[in-house]
N, C-alpha and C positions, 0 to 999 in steps of 0.2 A: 738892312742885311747885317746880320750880326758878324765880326771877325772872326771869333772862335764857335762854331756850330756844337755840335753833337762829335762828330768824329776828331774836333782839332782840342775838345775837352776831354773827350778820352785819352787822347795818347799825351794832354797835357797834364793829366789824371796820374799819367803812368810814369811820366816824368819825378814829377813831384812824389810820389809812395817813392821810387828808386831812391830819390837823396834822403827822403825821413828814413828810410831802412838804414840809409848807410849810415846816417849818425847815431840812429839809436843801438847798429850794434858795435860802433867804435867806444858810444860813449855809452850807451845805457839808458833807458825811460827817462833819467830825470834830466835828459840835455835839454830835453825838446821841453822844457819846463819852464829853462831859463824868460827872464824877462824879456822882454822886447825881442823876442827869438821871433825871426819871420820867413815864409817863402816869398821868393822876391823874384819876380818875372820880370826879364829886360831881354831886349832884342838878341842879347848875346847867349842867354839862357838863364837857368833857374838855380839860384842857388838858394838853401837857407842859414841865414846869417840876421846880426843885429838889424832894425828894422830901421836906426838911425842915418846908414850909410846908406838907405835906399829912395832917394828924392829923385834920380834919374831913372828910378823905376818906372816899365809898364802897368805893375800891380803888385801890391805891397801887402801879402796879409800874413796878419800878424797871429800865433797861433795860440798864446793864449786864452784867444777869445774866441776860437770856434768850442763846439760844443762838446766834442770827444772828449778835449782837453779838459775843459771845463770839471764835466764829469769824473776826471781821474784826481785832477786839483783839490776838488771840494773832500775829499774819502781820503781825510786826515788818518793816516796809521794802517792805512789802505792796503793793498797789493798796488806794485806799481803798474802800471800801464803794459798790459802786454802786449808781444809782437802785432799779433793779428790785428789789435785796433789801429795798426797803420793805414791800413786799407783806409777807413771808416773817418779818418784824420785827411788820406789824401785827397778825396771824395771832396769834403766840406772845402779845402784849403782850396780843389781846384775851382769849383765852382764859386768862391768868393772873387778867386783871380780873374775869372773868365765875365765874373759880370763886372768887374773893374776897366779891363779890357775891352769889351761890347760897348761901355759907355765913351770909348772912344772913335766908335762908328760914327758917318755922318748920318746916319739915318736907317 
C-alpha cells in the first residue's frame, strides 16, 4: 500500500507549484535554475532550497534534472521559462517525491 496514493499526490502536487510560484515571482525564472536548487519533502513540510542540507529529508528532488527544466536549460538565448510551465514543473517534481516516499512503504 503505497503512502502517498492519487489524492495525497494531488494536494502534494499543489503544495509544491505554491512554493515554485512564490519564488519564481520573488526572484524570476532563473531562481529555479540555480544549481543543486531542490524540493525537499520532510515531515515538517516542503520547502525548496539547496539540495545539500536535505539528508533528513523524506524526498529530495533535485530540479534540474526533471524535464521541464531540462527543456528551458538547453534553449541557450531562449525565452525564459514561463509562468505557466510551473504547473508542468510541479507535476514532475511531485511525482518524483511521491515515488521517493512509496519506497518507504513496507510493502
Amino acid at each position: 500500500m503505497p503512502i502517498l496514493g492519487r489524492e495525497e499526490k494531488a494536494e502534494l502536487e499543489a503544495m509544491i507549484h505554491a512554493r515554485l510560484a512564490s519564488l519564481y515571482d520573488a526572484q524570476g525564472a532563473g531562481a529555479l535554475m540555480a544549481p543543486r536548487l531542490a524540493v525537499v519533502l520532510r515531515a515538517t513540510g516542503i520547502t525548496v532550497e539547496d539540495a545539500t542540507g536535505a539528508r533528513d529529508a523524506l524526498a529530495c528532488v533535485e530540479l534540474q534534472g526533471l524535464f521541464t527544466l531540462l527543456c528551458y536549460r538547453a534553449s541557450d538565448g531562449g525565452p525564459p521559462m514561463p509562468r505557466d510551465a510551473l504547473q508542468n514543473l510541479a507535476t514532475e517534481a511531485a511525482s518524483a517525491a511521491a515515488l521517493q516516499v512509496n519506497r518507504i512503504s513496507p510493502g
